[in-house]
C-alpha positions in Angstrom: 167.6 -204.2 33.1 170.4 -206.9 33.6 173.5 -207.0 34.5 176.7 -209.7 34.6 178.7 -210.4 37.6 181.7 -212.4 37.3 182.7 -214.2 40.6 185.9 -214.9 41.7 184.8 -218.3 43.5 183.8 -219.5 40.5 183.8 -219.4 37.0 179.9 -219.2 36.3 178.2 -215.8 35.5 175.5 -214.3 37.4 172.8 -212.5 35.3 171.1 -210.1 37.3 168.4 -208.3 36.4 165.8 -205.8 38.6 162.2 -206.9 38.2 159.3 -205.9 40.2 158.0 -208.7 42.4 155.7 -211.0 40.7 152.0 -210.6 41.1 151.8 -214.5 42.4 155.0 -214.6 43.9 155.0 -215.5 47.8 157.3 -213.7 49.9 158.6 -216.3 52.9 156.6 -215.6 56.1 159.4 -215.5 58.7 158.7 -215.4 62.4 160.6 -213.0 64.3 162.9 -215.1 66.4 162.1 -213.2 69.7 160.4 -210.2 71.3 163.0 -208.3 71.1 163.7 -207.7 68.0 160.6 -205.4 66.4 161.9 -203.6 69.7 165.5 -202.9 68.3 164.2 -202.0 65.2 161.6 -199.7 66.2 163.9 -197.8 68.4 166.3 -197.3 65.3 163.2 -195.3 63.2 162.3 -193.5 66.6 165.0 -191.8 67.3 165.8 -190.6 63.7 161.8 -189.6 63.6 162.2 -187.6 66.1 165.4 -185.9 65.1 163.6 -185.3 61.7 166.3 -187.3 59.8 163.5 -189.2 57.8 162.3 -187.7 54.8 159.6 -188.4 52.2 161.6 -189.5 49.9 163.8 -192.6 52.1 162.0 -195.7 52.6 163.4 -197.5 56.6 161.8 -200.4 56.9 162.4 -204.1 59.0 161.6 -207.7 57.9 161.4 -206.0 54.9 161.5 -207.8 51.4 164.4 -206.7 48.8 164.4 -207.9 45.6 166.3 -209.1 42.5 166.0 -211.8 40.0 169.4 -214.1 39.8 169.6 -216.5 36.5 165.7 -215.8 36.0 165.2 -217.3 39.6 163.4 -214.4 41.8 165.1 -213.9 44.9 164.0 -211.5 47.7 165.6 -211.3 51.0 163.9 -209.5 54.1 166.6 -207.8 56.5 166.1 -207.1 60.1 166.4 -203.1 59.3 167.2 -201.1 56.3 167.9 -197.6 55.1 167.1 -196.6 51.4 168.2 -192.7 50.7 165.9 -192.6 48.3 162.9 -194.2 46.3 161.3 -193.1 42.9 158.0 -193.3 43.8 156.3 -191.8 47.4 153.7 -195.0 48.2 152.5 -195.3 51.2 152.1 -199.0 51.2 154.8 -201.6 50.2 155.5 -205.4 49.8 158.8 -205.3 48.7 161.4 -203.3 47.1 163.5 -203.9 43.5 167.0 -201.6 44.0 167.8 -200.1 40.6 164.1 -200.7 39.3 162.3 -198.4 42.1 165.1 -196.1 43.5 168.8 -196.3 45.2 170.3 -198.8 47.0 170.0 -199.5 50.2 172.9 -197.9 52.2 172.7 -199.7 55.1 171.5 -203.4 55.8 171.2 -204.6 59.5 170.8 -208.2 60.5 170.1 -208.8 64.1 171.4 -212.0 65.3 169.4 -214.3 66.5 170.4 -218.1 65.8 173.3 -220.7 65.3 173.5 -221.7 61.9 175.5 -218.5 60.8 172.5 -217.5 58.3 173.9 -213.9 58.3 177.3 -214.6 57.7 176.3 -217.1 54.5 178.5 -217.1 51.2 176.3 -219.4 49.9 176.3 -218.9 46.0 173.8 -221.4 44.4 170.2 -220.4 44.6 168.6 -219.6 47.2 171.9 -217.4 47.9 172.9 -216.5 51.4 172.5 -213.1 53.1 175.7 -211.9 53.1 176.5 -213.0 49.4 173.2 -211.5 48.4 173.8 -208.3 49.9 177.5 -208.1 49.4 177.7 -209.0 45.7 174.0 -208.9 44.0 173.3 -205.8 45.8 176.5 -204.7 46.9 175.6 -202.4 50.0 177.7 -200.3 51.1 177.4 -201.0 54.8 176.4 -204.3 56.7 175.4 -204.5 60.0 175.5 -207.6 62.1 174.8 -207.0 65.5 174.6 -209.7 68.7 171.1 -208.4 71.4 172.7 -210.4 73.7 176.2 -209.9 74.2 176.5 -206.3 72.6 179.2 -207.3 69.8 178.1 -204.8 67.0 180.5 -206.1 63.7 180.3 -203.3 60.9 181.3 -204.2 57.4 182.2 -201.9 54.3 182.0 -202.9 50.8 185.9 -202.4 49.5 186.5 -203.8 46.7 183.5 -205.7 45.9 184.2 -207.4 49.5 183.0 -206.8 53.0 185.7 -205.7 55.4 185.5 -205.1 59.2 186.0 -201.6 60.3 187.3 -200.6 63.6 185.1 -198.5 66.0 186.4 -195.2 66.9 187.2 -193.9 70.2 184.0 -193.7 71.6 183.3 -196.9 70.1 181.3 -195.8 67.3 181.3 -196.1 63.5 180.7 -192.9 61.0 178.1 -193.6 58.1 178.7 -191.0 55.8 175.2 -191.5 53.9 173.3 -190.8 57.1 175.6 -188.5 58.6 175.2 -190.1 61.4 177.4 -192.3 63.9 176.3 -195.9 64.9 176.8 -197.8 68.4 175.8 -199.9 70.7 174.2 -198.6 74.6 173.1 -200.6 77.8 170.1 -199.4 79.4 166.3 -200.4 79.6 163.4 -199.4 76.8 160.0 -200.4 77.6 160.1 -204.3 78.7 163.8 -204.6 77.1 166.8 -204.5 79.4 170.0 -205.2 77.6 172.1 -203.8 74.6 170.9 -201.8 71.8 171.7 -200.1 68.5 171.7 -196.0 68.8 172.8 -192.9 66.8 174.7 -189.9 67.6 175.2 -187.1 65.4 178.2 -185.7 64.3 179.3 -183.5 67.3 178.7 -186.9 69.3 174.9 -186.1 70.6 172.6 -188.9 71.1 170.0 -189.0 69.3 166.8 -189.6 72.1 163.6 -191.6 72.3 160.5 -190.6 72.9 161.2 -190.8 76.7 164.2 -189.6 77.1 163.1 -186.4 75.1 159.8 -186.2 77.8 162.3 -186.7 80.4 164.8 -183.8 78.9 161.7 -181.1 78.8 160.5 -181.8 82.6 164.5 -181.0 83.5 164.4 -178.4 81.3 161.0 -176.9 82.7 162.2 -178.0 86.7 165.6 -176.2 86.1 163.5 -173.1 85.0 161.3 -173.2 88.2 163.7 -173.2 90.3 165.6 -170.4 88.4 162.5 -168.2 89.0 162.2 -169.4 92.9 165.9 -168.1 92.9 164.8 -165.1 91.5 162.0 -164.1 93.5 163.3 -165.2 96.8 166.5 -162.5 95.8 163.8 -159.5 95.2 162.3 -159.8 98.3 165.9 -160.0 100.1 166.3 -156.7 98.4 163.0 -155.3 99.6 161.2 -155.4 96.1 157.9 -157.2 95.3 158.4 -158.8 92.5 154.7 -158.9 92.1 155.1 -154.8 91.4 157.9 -154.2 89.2 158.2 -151.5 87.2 157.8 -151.6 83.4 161.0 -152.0 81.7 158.8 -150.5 78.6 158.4 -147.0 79.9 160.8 -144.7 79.5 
């Protein structure tokens, strides 16, 4: 399955077609730049796993390789974190994924950033092609995500047009992604070893979604505010005289 893209920055055709990934073909080995980035990506599929937003059929993955051939070159490109709606085929295993070929889209691509050479922001055309040309016009996913660890700065892109465009957060800060149903922003706080910002959801009437701790943390309030509801309670039977040990059965009539 190919397909012809005519580029505006020049007058040279791109054939693109969706092939599966070559049985000798070596996906690049990159290092993750730091620490904390499996931690920003694992707190992304948490919270969703716990909501139970993740279905069978999606496929959210990090340093994850997506495919496509370009002129009969292969290219594949691994993203920091990415959400597919929907693959073809359930497999429990995967090296790499071919959009078109093996299911939808991605929706959403996130790059973390994480050095100064501007990698994730790269129009470069001639092969290899840069991320952002790669997943803006061979891809063409709806949604980009760059977002800074460091200093917080989340930029959110939009395909319009065949072009990325900045969106504006709303008033909490936040940006809507209508394939997840879901809203995306940034929080302060600490997760295991990791103090600083990170990427969260909320859903649509502005609830975050929680970790794995936070939820613990919610049911020992929960259970706390419900011990003391019953201390409250018995302490006002006896004031009145009644054991509460001995009450009568509300069942009899």
């Amino acid at each position: 399955m190919a397909t012809q893209l005519g580029e505006a920055k020049s007058s040279t055709e791109l054939i693109i077609s969706w092939e599966a990934l070559p049985a000798d073909f070596q996906l690049e080995d990159e290092p993750v730049e730091n620490t904390g980035q499996p931690l920003l990506s694992g707190a992304l599929r948490e919270s969703l796993e716990i909501s139970g937003f993740i279905q069978p059929q999606m496929l959210i993955a990090s340093n994850f390789g997506l495919c496509a051939t370009i002129n009969d070159r292969f290219v594949a490109k691994a993203p920091d974190w990415v959400y597919i709606p929907a693959v073809n085929e359930v497999l429990g295993e995967r090296k790499s994924y071919t959009p078109n070929l093996e299911g939808d889209i991605p929706a959403v691509v996130m790059e973390f950033l994480s050095d100064t050479d501007g990698t994730e922001y790269s129009f470069k055309r001639i092969y290899p092609p840069g991320k952002w040309f790669f997943y803006e016009q061979i891809l063409q996913v709806p949604i980009y995500v760059i977002f800074d660890p460091n200093g917080g700065l989340l930029e959110f892109y939009q395909l319009e047009n065949r072009r990325y465009e900045l969106q504006q957060p709303n008033e909490n800060g936040r940006h809507w992604i209508d394939s997840m149903s879901l809203f995306l922003g940034t929080w302060q706080g600490k997760k295991e070893a990791r103090t600083g910002y990170w990427l969260r959801w909320w859903d649509e009437a502005g609830n975050l979604l929680p970790w794995a701790v936070e939820q613990i943390a919610q049911e020992r309030q929960r259970a706390e505010q419900e011990r003391q509801q019953k201390e409250r309670l018995i302490a006002y039977l006896q004031s009145q005289g009644i054991d509460p040990n001995n009450l009568p059965d509300s069942s009899v009539t």
